[in-house]
TORKOL-4160 file (C-alpha; in steps of 0.2 Angstrom, whole numbers, padded with zeros to 4 digits, m for minus):
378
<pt num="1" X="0124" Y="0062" Z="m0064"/>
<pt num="2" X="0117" Y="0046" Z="m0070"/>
<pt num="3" X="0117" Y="0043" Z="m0088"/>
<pt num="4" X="0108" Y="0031" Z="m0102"/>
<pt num="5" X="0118" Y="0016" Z="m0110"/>
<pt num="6" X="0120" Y="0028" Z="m0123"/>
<pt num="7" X="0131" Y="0039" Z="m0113"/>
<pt num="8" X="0115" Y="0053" Z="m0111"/>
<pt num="9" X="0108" Y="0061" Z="m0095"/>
<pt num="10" X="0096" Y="0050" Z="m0087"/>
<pt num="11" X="0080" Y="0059" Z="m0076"/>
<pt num="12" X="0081" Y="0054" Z="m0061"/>
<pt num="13" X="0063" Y="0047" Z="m0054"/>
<pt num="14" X="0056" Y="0042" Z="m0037"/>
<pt num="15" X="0054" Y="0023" Z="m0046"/>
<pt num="16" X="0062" Y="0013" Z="m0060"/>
<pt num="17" X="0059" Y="m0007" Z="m0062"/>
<pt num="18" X="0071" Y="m0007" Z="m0076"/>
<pt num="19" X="0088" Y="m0012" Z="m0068"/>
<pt num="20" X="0076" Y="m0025" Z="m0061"/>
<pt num="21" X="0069" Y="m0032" Z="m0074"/>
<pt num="22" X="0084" Y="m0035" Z="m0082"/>
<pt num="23" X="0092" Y="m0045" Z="m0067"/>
<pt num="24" X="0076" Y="m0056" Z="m0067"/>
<pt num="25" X="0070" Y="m0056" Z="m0084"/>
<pt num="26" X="0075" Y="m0075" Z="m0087"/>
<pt num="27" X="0065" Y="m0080" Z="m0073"/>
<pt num="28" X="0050" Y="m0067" Z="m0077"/>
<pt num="29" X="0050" Y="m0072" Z="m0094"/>
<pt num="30" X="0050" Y="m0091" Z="m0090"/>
<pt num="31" X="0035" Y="m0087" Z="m0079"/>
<pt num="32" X="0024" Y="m0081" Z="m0092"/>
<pt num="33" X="0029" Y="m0095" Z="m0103"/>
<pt num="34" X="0027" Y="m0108" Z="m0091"/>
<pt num="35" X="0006" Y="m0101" Z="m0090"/>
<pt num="36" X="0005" Y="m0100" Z="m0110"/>
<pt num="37" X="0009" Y="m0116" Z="m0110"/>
<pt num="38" X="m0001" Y="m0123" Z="m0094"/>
<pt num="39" X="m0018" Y="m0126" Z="m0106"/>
<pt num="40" X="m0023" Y="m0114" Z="m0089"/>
<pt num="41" X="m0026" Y="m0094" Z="m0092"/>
<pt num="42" X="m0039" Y="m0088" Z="m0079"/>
<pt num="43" X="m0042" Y="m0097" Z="m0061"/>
<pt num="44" X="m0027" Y="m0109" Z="m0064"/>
<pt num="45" X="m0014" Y="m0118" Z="m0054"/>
<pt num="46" X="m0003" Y="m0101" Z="m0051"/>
<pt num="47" X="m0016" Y="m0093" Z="m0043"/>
<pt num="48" X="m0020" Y="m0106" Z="m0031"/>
<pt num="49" X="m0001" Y="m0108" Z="m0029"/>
<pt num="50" X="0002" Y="m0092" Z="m0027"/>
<pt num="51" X="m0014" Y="m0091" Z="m0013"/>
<pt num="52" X="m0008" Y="m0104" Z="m0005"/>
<pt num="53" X="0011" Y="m0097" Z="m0003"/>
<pt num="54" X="0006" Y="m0078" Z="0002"/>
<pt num="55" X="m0005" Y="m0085" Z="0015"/>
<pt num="56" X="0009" Y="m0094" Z="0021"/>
<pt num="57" X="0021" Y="m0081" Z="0022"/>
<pt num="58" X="0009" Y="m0073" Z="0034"/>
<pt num="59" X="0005" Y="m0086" Z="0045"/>
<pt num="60" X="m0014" Y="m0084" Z="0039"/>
<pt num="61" X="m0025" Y="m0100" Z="0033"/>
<pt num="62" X="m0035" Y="m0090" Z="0017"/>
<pt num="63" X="m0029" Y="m0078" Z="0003"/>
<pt num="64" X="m0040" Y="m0076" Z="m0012"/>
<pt num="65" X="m0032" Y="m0067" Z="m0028"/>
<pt num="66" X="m0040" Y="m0051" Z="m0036"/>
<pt num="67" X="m0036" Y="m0040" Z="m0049"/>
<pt num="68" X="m0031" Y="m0024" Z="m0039"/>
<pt num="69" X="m0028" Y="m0017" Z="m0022"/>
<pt num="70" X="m0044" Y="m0007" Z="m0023"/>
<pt num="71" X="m0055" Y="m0023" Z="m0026"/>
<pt num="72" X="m0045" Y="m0032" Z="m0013"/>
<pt num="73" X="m0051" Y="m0019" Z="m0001"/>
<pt num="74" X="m0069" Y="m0020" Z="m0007"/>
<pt num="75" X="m0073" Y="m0038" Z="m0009"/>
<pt num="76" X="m0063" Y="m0039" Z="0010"/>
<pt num="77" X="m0080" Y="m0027" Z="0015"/>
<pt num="78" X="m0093" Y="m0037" Z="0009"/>
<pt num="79" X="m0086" Y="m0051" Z="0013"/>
<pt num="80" X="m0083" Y="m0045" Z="0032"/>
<pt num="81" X="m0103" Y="m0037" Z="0030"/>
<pt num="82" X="m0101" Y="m0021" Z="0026"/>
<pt num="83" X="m0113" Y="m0009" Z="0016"/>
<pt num="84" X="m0127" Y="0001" Z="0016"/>
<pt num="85" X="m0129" Y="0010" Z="0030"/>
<pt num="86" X="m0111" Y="0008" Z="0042"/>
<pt num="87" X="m0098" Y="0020" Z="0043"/>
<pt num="88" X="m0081" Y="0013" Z="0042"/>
<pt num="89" X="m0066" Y="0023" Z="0053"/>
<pt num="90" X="m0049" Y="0027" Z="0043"/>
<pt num="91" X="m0040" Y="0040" Z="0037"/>
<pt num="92" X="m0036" Y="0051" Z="0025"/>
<pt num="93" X="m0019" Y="0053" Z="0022"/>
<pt num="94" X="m0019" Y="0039" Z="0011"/>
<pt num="95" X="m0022" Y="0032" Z="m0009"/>
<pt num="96" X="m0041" Y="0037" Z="m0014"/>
<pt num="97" X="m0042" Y="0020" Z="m0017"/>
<pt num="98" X="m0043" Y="0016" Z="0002"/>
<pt num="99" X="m0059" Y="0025" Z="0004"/>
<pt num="100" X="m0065" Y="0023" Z="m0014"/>
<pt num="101" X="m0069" Y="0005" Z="m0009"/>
<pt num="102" X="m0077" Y="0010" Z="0007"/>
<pt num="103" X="m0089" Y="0021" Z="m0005"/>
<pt num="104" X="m0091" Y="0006" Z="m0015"/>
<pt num="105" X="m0101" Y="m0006" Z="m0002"/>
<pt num="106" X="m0112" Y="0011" Z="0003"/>
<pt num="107" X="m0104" Y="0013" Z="0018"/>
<pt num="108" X="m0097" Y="0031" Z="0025"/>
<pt num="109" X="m0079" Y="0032" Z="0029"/>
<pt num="110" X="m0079" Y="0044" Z="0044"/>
<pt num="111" X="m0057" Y="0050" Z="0046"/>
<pt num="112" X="m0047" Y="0054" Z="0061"/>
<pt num="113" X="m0033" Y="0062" Z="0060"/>
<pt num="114" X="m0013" Y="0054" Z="0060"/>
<pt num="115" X="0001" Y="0054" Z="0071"/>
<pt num="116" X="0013" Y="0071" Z="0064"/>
<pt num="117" X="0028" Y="0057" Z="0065"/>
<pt num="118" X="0023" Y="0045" Z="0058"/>
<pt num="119" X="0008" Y="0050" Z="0047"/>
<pt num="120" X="m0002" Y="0034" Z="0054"/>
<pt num="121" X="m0018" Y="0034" Z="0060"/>
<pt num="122" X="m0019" Y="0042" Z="0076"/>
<pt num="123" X="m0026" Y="0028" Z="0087"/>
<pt num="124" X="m0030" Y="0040" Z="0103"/>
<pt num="125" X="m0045" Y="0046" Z="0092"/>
<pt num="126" X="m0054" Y="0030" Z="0085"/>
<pt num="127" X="m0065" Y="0029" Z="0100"/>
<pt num="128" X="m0071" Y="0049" Z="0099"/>
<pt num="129" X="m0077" Y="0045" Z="0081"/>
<pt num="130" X="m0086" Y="0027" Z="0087"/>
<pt num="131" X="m0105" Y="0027" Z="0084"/>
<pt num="132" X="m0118" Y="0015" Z="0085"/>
<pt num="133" X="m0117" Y="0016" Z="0066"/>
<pt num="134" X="m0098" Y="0011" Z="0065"/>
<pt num="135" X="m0093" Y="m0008" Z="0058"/>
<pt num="136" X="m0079" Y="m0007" Z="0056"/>
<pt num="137" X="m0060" Y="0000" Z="0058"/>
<pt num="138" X="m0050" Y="0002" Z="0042"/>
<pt num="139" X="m0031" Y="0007" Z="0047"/>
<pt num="140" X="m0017" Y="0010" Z="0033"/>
<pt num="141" X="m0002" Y="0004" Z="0034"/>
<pt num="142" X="0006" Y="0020" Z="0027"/>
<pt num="143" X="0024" Y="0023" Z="0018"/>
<pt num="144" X="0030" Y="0003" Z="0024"/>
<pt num="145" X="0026" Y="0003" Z="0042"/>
<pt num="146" X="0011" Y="m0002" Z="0054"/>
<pt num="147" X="m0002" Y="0007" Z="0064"/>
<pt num="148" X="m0002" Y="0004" Z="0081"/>
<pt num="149" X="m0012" Y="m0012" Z="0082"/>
<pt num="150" X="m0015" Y="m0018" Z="0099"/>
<pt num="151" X="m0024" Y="m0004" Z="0106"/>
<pt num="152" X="m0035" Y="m0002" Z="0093"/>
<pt num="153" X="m0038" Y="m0022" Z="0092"/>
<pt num="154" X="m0044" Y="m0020" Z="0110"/>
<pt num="155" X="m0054" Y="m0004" Z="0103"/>
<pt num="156" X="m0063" Y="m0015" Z="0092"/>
<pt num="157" X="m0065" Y="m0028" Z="0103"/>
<pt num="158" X="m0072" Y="m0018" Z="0117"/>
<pt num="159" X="m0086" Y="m0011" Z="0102"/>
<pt num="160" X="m0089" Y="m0026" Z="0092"/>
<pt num="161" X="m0080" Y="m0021" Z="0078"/>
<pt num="162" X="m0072" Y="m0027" Z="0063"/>
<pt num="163" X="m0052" Y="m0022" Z="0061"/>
<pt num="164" X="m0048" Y="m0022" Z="0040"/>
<pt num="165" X="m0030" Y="m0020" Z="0037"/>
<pt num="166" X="m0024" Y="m0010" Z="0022"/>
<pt num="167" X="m0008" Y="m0017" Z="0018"/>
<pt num="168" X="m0005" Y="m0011" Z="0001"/>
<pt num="169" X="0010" Y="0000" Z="0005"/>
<pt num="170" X="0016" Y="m0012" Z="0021"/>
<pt num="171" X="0021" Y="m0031" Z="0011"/>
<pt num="172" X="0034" Y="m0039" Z="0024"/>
<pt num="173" X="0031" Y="m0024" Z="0036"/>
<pt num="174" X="0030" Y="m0032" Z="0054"/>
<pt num="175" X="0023" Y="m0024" Z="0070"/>
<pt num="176" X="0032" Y="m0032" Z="0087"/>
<pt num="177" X="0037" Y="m0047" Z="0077"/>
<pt num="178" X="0019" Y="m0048" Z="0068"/>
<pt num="179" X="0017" Y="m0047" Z="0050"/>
<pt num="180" X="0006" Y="m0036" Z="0040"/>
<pt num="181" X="m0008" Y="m0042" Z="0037"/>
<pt num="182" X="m0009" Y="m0055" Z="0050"/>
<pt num="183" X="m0018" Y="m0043" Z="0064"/>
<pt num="184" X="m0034" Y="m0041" Z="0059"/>
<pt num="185" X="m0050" Y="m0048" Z="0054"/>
<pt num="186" X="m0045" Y="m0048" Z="0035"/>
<pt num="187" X="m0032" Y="m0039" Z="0024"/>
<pt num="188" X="m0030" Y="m0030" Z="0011"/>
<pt num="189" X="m0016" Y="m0028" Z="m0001"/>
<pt num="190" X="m0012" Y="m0020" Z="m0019"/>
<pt num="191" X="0001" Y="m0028" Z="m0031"/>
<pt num="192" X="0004" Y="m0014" Z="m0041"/>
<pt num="193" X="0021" Y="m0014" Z="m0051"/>
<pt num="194" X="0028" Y="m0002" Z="m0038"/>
<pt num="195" X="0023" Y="m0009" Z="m0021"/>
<pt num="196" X="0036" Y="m0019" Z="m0012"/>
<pt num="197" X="0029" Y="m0035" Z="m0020"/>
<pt num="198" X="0024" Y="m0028" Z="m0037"/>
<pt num="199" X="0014" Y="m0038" Z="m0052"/>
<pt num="200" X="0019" Y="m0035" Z="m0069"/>
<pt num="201" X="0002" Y="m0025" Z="m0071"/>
<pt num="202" X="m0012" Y="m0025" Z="m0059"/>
<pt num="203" X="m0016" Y="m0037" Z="m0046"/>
<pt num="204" X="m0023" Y="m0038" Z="m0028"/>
<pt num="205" X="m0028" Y="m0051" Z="m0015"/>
<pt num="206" X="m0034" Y="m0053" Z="0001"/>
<pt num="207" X="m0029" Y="m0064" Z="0018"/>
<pt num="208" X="m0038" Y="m0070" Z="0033"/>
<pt num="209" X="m0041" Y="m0083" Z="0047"/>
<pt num="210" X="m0059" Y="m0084" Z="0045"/>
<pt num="211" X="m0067" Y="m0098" Z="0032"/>
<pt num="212" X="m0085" Y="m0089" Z="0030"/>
<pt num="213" X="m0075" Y="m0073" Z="0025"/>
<pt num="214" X="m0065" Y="m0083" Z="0013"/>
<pt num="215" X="m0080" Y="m0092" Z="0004"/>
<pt num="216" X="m0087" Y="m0075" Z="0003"/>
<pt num="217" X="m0071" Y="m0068" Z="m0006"/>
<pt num="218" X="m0072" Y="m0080" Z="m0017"/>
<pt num="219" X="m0089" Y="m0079" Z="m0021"/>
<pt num="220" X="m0090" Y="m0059" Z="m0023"/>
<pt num="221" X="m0074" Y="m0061" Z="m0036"/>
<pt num="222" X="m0082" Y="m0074" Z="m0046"/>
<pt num="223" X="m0098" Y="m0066" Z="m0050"/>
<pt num="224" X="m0107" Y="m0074" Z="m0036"/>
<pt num="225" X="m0105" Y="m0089" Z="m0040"/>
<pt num="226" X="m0101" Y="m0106" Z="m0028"/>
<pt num="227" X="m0101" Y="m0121" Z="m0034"/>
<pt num="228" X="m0108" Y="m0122" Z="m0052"/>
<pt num="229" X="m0103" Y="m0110" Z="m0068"/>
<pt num="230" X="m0118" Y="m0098" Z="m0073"/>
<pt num="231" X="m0127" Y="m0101" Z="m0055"/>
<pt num="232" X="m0127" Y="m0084" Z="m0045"/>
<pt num="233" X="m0131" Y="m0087" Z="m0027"/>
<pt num="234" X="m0129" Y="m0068" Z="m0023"/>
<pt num="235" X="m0123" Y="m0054" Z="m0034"/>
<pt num="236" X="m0106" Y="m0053" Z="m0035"/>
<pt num="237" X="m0091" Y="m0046" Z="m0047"/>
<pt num="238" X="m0077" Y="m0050" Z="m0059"/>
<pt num="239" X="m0063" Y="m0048" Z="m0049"/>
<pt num="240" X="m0050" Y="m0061" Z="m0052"/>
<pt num="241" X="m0035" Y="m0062" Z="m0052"/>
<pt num="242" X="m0024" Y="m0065" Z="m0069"/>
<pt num="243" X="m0013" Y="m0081" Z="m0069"/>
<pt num="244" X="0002" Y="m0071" Z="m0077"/>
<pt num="245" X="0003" Y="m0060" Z="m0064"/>
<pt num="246" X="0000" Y="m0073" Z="m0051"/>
<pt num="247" X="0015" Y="m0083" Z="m0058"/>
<pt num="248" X="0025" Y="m0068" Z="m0060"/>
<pt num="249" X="0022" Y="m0065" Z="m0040"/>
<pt num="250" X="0027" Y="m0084" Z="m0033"/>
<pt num="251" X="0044" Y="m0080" Z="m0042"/>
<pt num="252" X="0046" Y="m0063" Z="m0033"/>
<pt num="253" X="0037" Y="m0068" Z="m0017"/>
<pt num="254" X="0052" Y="m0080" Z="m0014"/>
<pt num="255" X="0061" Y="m0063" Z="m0015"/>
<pt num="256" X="0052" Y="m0051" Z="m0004"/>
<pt num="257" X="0062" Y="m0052" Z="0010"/>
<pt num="258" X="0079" Y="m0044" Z="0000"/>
<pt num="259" X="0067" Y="m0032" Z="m0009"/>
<pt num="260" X="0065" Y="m0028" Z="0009"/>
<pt num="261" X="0083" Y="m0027" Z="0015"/>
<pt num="262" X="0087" Y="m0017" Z="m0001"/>
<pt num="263" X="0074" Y="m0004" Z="0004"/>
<pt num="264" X="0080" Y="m0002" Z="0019"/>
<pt num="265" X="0099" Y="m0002" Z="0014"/>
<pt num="266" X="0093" Y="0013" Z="0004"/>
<pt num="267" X="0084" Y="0021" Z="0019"/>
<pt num="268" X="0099" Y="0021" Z="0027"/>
<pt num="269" X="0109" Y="0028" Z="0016"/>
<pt num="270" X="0097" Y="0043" Z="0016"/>
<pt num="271" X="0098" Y="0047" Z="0035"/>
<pt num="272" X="0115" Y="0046" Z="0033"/>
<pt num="273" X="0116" Y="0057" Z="0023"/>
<pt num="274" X="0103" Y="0070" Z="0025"/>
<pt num="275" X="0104" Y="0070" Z="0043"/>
<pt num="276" X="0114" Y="0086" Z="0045"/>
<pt num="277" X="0099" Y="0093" Z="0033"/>
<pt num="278" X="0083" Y="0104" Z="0040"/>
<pt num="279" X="0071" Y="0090" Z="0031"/>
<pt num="280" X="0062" Y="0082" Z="0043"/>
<pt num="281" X="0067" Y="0062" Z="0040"/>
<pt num="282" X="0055" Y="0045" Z="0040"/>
<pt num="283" X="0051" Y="0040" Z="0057"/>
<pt num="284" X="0049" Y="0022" Z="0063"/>
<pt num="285" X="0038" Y="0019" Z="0076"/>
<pt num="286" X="0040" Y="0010" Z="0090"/>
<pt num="287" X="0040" Y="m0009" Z="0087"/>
<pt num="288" X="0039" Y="m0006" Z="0068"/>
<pt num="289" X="0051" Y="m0016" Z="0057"/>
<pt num="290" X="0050" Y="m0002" Z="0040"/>
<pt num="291" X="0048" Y="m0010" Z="0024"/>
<pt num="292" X="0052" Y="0009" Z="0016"/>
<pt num="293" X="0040" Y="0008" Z="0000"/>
<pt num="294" X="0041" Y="0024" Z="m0001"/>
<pt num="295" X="0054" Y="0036" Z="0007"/>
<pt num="296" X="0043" Y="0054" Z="0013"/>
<pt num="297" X="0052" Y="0069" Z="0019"/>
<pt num="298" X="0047" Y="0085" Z="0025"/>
<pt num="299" X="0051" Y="0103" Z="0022"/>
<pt num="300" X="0041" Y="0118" Z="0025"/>
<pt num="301" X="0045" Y="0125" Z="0005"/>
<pt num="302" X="0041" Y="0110" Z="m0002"/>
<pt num="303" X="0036" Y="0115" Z="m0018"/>
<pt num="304" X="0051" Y="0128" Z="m0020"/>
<pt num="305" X="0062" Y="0112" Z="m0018"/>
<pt num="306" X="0052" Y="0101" Z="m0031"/>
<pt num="307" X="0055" Y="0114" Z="m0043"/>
<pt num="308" X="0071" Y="0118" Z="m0040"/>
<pt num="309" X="0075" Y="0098" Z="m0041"/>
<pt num="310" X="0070" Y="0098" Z="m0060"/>
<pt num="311" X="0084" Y="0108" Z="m0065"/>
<pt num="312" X="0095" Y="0092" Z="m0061"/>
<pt num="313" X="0084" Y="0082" Z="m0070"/>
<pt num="314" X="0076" Y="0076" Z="m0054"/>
<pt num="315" X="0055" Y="0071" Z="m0054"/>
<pt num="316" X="0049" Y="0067" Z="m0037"/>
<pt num="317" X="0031" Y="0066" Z="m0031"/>
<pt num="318" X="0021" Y="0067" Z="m0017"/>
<pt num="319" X="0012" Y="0056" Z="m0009"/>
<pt num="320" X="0000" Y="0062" Z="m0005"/>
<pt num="321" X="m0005" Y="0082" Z="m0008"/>
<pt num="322" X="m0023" Y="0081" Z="m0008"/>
<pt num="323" X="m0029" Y="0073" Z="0009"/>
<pt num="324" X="m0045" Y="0063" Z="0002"/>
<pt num="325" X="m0059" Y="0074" Z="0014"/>
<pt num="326" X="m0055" Y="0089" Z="0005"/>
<pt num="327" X="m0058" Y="0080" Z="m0014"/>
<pt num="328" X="m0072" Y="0090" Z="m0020"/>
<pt num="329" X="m0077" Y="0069" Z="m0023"/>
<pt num="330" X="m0082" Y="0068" Z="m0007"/>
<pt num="331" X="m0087" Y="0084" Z="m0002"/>
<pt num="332" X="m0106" Y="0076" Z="0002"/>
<pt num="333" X="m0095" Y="0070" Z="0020"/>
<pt num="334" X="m0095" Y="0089" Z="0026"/>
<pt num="335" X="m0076" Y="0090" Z="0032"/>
<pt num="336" X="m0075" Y="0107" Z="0033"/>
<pt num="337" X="m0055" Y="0115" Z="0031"/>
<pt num="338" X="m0046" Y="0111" Z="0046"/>
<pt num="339" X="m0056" Y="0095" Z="0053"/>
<pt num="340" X="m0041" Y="0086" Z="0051"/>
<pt num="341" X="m0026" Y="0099" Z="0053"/>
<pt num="342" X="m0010" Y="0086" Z="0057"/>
<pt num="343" X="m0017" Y="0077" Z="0039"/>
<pt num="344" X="m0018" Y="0095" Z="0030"/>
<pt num="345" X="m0001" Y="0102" Z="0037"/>
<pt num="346" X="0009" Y="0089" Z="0029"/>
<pt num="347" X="0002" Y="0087" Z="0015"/>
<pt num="348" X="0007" Y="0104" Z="0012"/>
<pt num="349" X="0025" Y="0095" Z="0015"/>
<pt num="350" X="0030" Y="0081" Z="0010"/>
<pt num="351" X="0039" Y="0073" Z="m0005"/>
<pt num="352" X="0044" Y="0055" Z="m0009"/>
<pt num="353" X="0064" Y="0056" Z="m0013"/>
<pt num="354" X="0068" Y="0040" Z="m0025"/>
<pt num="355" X="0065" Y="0025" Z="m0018"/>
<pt num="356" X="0067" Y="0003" Z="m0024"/>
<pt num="357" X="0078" Y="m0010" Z="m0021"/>
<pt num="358" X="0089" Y="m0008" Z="m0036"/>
<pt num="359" X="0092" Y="0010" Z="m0033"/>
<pt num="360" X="0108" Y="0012" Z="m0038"/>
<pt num="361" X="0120" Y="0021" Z="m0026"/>
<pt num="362" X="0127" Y="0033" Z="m0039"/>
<pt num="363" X="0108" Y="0040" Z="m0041"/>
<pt num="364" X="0105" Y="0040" Z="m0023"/>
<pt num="365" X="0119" Y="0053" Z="m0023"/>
<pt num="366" X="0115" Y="0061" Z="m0036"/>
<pt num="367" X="0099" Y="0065" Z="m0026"/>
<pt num="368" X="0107" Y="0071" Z="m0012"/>
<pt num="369" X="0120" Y="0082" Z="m0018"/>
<pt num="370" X="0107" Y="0091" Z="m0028"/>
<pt num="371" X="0096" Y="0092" Z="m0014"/>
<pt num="372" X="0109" Y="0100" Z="m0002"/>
<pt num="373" X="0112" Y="0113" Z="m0016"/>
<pt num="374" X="0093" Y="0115" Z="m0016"/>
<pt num="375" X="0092" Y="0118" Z="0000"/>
<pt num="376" X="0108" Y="0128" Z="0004"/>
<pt num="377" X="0099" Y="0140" Z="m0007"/>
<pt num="378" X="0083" Y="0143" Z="0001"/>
């Protein structure tokens, strides 16, 4: 088992930035003090560094920093023309977050069901859902990989619809050689410390080709405000995003790619190792390059093995139990039990074993060994 510097047992969780931070403190350290002394703390030279270097990673011409994922999906609505009265089609095996936002602009989010594979949006059922009241689709890139993108782009094209890509859990994910984030009208993504490019707080921003949705970004961050301080052209928010974390993100941007071979490195690991198991393992669909943000199995005693983990000092989570439609927070959408079964069956079970890119291999083991005791036990 794992143990502290001090020689004491260590919990084992599904996410640690500690060995991290230590590895790049100096340069995280130097990032902060490099804003303190700038003369620059909101709006400044990092963030529009930063914007211009995560647009370019993903071959997009806009990005337009915010201060979290769930902003990042909202402003990206109103900035597309969302609200009041459209329905927006996603899913709801996914962060509340996603469909919060969709809330939040007074649109519906109508749900389709996801692959039992994958976990990803279904695509085969998009157009069953399509009314004359639908705007726009909304697809999560779940767990590290894409949603099957080009039959739903021609979905959308054959309606007139907008395509939103949630990205928050898909950072260097690419889908037959096409980044996240780089196939629909806009995206969205979350910079939350444990996303595959994670902030040192909160932090969010969103990406796209199209100038007029880029001038409303920036517009609905900045309380609606264009060209002069205190002049509101429309109503709009305080969304931006902070210069600390913005300068703490160009330092690990350079960096997402290993992040990424790490995760994976540890993904492999675990089908090596589990694969002689009865949990059913990730799967990576077709054309999907997995980024592995976070690493969900399955087994039909889900919760006998969660508990029996904790007796190794082992705390995993799940992600995610409560499928958004049956929140009693959106009850008002009428999805009765058993709308959506492939989304209900497995959140019934899955888990999240321990996944980052400083994972150390001796903890990786420690997970497994005790999970094949767990499971020999059953």
């Amino acid at each position: 088992m794992p143990t502290t510097a001090k020689g004491l047992p260590m919990a084992t969780l599904v996410w640690d930035y500690s060995r991290e931070y230590e590895s790049e403190r100096k340069d995280i350290l130097d990032a902060v003090e490099t804003v303190f002394s700038s003369g620059r703390l909101v709006l400044g030279p990092s963030v529009s560094s930063f914007e211009a270097e995560f647009a370019d990673y993903h071959g997009v011409a806009h990005c337009v920093g915010v201060d979290n994922g769930t902003n990042a999906i909202r402003l990206a609505l109103q900035a597309l023309g969302v609200g009041r009265g459209d329905e927006v089609v996603t899913v709801s095996n996914t962060a509340a977050p996603t469909v919060l936002a969709i809330d939040a602009v007074g649109a519906t989010p109508v749900f389709v069901d996801v692959d039992p594979d994958t976990y990803l949006m279904d695509v085969a059922q998009v157009d069953s859902v399509i009314t004359p009241r639908t705007k726009a689709l909304l697809p999560v890139h779940l767990y590290g990989q894409c949603v099957d993108m080009e039959p739903l782009r021609a979905l959308a094209r054959r309606h007139g619809l907008l395509v939103l890509e949630d990205c928050a859990q898909a950072h260097g994910a690419r889908h037959h050689g096409r980044v996240a984030g780089s196939m629909g009208d806009a995206a969205a993504f979350s910079f939350y410390p444990t996303k595959v490019l994670g902030a040192y707080g909160d932090g969010g921003a969103t990406i796209t080709n199209d100038p007029v949705v880029d001038a409303n970004l920036r517009r609905h961050r900045y309380y609606g405000m264009e060209k002069t301080y205190y002049v509101v052209e429309t109503p709009g928010h305080n969304c931006r995003l902070d210069e600390v974390q913005a300068e703490i993100l160009r330092r690990k941007l350079v960096r997402l790619d290993d992040y990424v071979a790490a995760r994976q490195a540890v993904a492999a690991r675990y089908a090596e190792a589990l694969a002689d198991t009865d949990l059913v393992l990730p799967t990576t669909a077709p054309g999907n390059t997995h980024v592995h943000y976070v690493h969900v199995v399955r087994h039909p005693r889900r919760d006998d093995i969660l508990e029996r983990l904790k007796a190794h000092d082992i705390h995993l989570n799940i992600s995610y139990p409560w499928p958004v439609h049956t929140m009693t927070g959106f009850a008002h959408l009428g999805y009765a039990e058993g709308s959506l079964p492939v989304t209900e069956r497995v959140a019934g079970e899955i888990f999240s074993l321990p996944m980052y890119p400083s994972l150390p291999q001796d903890t990786q083991e420690h997970v497994v060994d005790a999970l094949k005791q767990v499971l020999a036990t059953l």
